[in-house]
C-alpha positions in Angstrom: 0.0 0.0 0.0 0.8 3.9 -0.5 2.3 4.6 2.6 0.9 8.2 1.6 -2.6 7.0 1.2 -2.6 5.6 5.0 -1.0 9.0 6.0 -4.0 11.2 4.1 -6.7 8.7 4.9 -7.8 8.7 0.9 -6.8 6.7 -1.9 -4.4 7.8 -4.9 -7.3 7.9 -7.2 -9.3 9.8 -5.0 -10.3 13.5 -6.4 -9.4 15.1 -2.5 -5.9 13.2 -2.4 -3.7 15.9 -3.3 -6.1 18.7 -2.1 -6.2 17.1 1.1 -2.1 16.9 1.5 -2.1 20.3 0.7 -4.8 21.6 2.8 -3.3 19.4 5.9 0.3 19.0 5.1 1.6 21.7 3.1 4.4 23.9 4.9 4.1 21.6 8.0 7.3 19.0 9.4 6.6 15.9 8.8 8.4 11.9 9.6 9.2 10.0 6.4 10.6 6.9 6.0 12.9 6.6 3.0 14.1 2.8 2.7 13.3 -0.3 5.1 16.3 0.1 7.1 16.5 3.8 7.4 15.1 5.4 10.6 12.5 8.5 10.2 13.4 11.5 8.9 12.6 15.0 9.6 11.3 16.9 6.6 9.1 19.9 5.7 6.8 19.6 2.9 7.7 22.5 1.4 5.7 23.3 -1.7 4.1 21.4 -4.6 5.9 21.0 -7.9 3.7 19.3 -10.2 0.4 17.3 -10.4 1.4 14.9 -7.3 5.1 15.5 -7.2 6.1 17.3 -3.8 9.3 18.9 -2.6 10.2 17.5 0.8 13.1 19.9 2.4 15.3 18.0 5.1 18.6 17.4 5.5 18.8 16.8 2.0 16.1 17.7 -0.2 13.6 15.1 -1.9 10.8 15.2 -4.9 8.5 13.0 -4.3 5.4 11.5 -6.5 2.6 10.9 -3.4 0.6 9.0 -5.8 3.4 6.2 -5.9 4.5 4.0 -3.8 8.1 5.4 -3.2 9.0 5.6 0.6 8.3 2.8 3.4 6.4 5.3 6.0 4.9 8.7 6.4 3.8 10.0 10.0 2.9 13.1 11.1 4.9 14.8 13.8 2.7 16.2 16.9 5.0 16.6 20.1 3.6 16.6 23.5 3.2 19.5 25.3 6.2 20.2 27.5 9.9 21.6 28.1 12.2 20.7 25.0 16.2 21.9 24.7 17.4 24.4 21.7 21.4 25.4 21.6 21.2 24.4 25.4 18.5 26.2 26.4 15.2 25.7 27.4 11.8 26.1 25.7 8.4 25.1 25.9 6.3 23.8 23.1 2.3 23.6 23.1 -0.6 23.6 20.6 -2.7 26.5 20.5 -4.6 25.7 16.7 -5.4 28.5 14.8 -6.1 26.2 11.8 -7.8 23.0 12.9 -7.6 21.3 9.8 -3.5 21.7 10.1 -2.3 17.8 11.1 1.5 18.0 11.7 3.7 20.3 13.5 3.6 24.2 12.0 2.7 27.2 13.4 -0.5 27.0 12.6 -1.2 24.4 15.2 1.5 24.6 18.1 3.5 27.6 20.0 6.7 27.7 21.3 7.8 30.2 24.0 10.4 31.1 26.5 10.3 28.7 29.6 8.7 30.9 32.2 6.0 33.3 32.0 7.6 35.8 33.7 10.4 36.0 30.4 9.0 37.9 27.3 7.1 35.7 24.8 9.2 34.8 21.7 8.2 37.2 18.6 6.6 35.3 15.5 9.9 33.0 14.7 10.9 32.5 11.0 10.9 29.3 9.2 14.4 27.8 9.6 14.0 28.5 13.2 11.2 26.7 13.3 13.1 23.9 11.5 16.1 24.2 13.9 13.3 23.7 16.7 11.7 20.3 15.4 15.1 18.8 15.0 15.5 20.0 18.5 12.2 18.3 19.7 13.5 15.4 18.4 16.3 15.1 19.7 16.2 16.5 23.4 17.7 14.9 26.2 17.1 16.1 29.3 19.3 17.7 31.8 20.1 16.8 35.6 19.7 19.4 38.2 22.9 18.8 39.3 24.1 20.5 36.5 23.0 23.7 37.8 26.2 25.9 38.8 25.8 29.1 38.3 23.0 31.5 36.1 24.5 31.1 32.9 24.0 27.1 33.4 20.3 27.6 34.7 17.9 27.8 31.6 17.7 23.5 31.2 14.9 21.7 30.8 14.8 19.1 33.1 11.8 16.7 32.0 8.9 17.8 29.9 7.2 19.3 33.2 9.6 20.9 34.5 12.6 23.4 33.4 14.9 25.3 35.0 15.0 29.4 34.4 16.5 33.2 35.2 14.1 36.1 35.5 14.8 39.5 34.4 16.2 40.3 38.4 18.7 37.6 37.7 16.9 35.3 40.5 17.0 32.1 38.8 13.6 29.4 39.7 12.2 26.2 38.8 9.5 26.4 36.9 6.3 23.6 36.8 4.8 24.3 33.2 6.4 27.6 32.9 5.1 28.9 36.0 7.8 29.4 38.8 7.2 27.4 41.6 10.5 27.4 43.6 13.6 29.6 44.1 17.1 28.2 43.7 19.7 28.6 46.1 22.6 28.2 43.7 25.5 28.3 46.2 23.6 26.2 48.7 22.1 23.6 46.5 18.6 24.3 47.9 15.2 24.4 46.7 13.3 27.0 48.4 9.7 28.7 48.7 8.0 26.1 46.8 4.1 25.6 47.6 3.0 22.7 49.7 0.6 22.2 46.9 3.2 20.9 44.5 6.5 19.8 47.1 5.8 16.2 46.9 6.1 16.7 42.9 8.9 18.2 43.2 10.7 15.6 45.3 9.3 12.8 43.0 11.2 15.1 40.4 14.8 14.7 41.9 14.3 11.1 43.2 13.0 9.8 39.5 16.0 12.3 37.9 18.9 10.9 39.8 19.8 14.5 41.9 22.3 14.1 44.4 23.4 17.6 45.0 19.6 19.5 45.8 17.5 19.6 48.5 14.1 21.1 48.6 13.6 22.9 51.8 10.9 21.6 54.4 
């Protein structure tokens, strides 16, 4: 089968096949398969080029006929909600559709902003950042607390809930779904002024992540 059918829900012959990849897919990042034993790989489907025949732009760029049966897999790409890493720094991703019938990561569909919500919102970011950012969903791994040495080491993302961050008075917090929810005591190693309402999370947070170094004051 037309791995592209699955992915579009239609058949080839179908009269809504290509309006429907264009209407869905078009200028969104999508997962493509290329050959049985490659992995997924990250591509925008950049703009239409004949009849069926589509330009994919990725690490390196790909023309491809939808209506034949040329790759192995096609899926779209919709990350979760949560704290993701760019150039060591953190950022947090969510969907806020402005075009439901969008199916695959754009900004049509998702938003992503500084880590905290006391940090400016990011201005409307061009299209290779936004490429730069999916590879970066991708291919986040998280950081330990205990990596935490000084401000300039402080904006990490430590799971998808929770981030690390430095507000414009230089006081740097943990943050719970960029809201701050606990001061950090650098030179102490020390969790403070977090709410009863969310301590045992954060404990659960260092115990599941490995920290050694941090406390959490009682």
């Amino acid at each position: 089968m037309n791995p592209f059918e699955k992915f579009i829900d239609l058949q080839a012959s179908d009269e809504k096949f290509i309006n429907d990849m264009d209407k869905r897919y078009n200028r969104t990042f999508i997962l493509i398969q290329r050959k049985k034993d490659s992995p997924l790989e990250l591509f925008e489907v950049h703009d239409r080029i004949d009849d069926s025949i589509y330009r994919f732009i990725g690490t390196s760029d790909i023309n491809i006929n939808i209506k034949e049966n040329t790759v192995v897999d096609v899926q779209a790409f919709m990350p979760e909600t949560g704290y993701y890493l760019y150039n060591h720094g953190a950022f947090y991703v969510y969907k806020y559709p402005q075009r439901q019938w969008k199916r695959s990561f754009c900004s049509n569909i998702y938003v992503m902003t500084s880590p905290m919500n006391t940090l400016d919102n990011w201005s409307r970011l061009d299209n290779s950042t936004w490429r730069k950012m999916a590879d970066a969903i991708l291919t986040t791994k998280y950081v330990s607390l205990d990596k935490v040495v000084d401000n300039k080491t402080c904006n990490i993302a430590l799971n998808k809930s929770f981030a690390c961050a430095v507000d414009h008075n230089d006081q740097p917090h943990l943050c719970y779904r960029r809201v701050p929810i606990g001061d950090l005591d650098i030179e102490n190693k020390v969790i403070t002024n977090v709410p009863d309402v969310i301590k045992q999370e954060v404990m659960d947070l260092l115990q599941r992540t490995g920290v050694k170094l941090w406390t959490i004051q009682k």
